[in-house]
N, C-alpha and C positions, 0 to 999 in steps of 0.2 A: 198850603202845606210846604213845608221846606225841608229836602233831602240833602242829607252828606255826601261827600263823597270822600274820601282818602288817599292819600299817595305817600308813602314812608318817601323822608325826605335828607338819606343822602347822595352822595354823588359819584360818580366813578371818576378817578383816576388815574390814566395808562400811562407806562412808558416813563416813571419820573425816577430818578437816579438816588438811591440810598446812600448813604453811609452808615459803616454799624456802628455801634455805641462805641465811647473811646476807652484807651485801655484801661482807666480806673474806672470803670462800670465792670463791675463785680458779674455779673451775669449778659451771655448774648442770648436774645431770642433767639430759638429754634428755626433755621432757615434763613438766618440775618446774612446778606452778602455784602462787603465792602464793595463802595466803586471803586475804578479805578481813580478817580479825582476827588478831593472834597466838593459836594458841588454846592456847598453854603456853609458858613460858620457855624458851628455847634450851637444849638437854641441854651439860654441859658435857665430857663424858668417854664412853665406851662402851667397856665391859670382857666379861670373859667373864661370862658369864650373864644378860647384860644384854639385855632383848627387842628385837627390833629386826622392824621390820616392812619385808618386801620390797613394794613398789608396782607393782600389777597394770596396772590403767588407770585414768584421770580420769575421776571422774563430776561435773567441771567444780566451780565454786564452791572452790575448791581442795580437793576431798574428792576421797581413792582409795579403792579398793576396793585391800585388801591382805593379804599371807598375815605372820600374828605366829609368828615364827623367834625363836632364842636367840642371840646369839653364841659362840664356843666358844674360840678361843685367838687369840691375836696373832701373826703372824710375818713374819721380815724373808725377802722375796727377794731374789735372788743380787745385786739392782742395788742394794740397799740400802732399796727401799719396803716398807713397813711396811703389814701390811694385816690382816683380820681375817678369820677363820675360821668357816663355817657350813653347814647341809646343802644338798646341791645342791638338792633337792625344791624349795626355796624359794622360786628365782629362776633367772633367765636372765642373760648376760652383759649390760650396760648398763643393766638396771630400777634404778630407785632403791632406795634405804636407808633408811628411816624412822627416828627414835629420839625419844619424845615427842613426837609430831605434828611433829617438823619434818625435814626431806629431810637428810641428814648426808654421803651416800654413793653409789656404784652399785658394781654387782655387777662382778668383773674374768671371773672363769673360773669355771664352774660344770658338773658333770657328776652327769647322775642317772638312776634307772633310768625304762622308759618305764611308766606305772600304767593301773591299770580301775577299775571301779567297784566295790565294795566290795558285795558280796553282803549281811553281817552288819552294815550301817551304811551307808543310806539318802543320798546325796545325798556322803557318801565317795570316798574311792582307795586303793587299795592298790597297792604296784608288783607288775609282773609279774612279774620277776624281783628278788625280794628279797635277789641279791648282788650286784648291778652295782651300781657306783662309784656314790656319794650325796656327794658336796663341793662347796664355792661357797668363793670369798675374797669382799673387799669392800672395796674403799679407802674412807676417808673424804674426801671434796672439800672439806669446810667444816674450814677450819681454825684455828677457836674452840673444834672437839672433840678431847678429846685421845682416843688409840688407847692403851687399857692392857692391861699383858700380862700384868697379875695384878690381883685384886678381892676383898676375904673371905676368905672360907676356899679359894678357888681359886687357890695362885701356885706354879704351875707352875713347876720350875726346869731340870726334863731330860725329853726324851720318850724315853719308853717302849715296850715291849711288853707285851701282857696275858697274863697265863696263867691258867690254872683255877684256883681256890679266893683269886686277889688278892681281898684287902678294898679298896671303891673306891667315890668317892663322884660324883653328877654333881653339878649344877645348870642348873635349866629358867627358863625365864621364867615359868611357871604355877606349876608343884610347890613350885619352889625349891632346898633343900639336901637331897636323899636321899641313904642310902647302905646299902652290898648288897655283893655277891661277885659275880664271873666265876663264870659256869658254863658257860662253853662258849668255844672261840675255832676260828672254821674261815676258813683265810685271812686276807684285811683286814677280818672281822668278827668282831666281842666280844658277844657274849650277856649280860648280869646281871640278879640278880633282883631287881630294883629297879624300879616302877612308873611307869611314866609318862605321858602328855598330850597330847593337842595345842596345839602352842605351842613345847614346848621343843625341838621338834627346833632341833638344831644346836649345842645345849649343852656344856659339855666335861665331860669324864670323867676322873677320877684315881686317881691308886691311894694309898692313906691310908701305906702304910710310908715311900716319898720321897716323894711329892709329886709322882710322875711325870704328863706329860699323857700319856691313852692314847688317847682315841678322838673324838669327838662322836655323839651322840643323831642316828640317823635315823627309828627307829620304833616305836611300841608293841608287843607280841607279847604275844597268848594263846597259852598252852599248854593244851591239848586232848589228851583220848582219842581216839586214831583209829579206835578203833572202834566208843566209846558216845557222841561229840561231850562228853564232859561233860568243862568248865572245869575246869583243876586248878590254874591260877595263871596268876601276867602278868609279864610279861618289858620289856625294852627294848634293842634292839640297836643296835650301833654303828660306823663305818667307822673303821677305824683310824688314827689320826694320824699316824704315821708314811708310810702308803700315800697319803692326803693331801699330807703334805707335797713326794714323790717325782713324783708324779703334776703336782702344784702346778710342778714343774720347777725342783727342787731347795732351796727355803723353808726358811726354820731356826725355830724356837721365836723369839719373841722376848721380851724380858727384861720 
């Protein structure tokens, strides 16, 4: 018999230096601080698999403390706003958006399970409930970046559903480009055997025959003997994009 186990899977980020959005960004997130340096060139673009760091609190000198997220798909809402797609774990609704040390974004709608402490990984969380809803969108405010809704080997043309044995590929902000099979789907979550990190949650997922988007990255998963504890592989599980989208209050893919 073989047990799961789970670990939401982003990562902390201390100590990294912002800049706020530049002065043609129509709107600063709430609690945006200028450094005193640029400490990187203005990102110009942010696509799927692109890291994006959510912003926790100020530790003043314009450095946050922040959790490194992936992004996962592009989509338009019903009103025609174009926004981006990521795990809820991430962030909360209004926290900034990081991309290359500089502020780009804040969080719109975010929904995620409530987590503990991580028994098997010290200073950790794992959710409690590793089926409740894990999604976040994110507008971007600065609009010098553009919002893309394909990147690489990621262009996504129709969403999908997953089923057992799809060949399908993610992309993390850490890993990068892996790819693996479905092996499991229960409800708005997808199982594959494909390895992953912390960081890339919120990544997107596809399936290699169309091109379909299926899911985004919430968590790493050991699979376990339940009865002799011993490891027998690792997994990565995902919320489905379509239940995303639904949830999201009707969002379409976008181009």
């Amino acid at each position: 018999m073989t047990a799961a186990t789970t670990a939401a899977v982003a990562t902390a980020v201390s100590g990294t230096a912002y800049a706020a959005p530049t002065p043609s960004s129509p709107t600063a997130p709430a609690g945006a601080t200028t450094a005193a340096a640029t400490p990187s060139p203005s990102p110009k673009s942010v696509g799927p698999g692109d890291r994006i760091d959510i912003l926790q609190r100020s530790l003043g000198d314009g450095r946050f403390a922040a959790l490194q997220c992936t992004m996962g798909f592009a989509v338009v809402t019903p009103s025609g706003q174009r926004l981006g797609v990521t795990a809820g774990h991430c962030g909360s609704p209004d926290q900034p958006v990081g991309r290359q040390q500089w502020i780009i974004g804040e969080i719109v709608q975010s929904k995620s399970p409530a987590v503990k402490p991580d028994p098997k990984r010290p200073g950790q969380f794992m959710p409690v409930n590793p089926f409740g809803p894990d999604w976040a969108t994110f507008r971007v405010t600065d609009n010098t970046v553009k919002l893309l809704g394909s990147q690489g080997r990621i262009a996504p043309r129709t969403v999908g559903t997953a089923k057992v044995g799809n060949k399908v590929c993610q992309m993390g902000s850490v890993n990068g480009f892996r790819c693996g099979t479905v092996i499991k789907v229960q409800g708005d979550w997808i199982l594959t055997d494909i390895k992953t990190t912390p960081g890339d949650s919120g990544g997107p997922l596809v399936r290699t025959s169309d091109g379909a988007a299926l899911g985004i990255i919430t968590d790493a998963v050991t699979l376990s003997d339940s009865d002799t504890g011993q490891v027998k592989g690792n997994a990565t599980q995902y919320y489905s994009l379509p239940a995303v989208l639904a949830a999201a209050g009707g969002d379409r893919l976008s181009p």
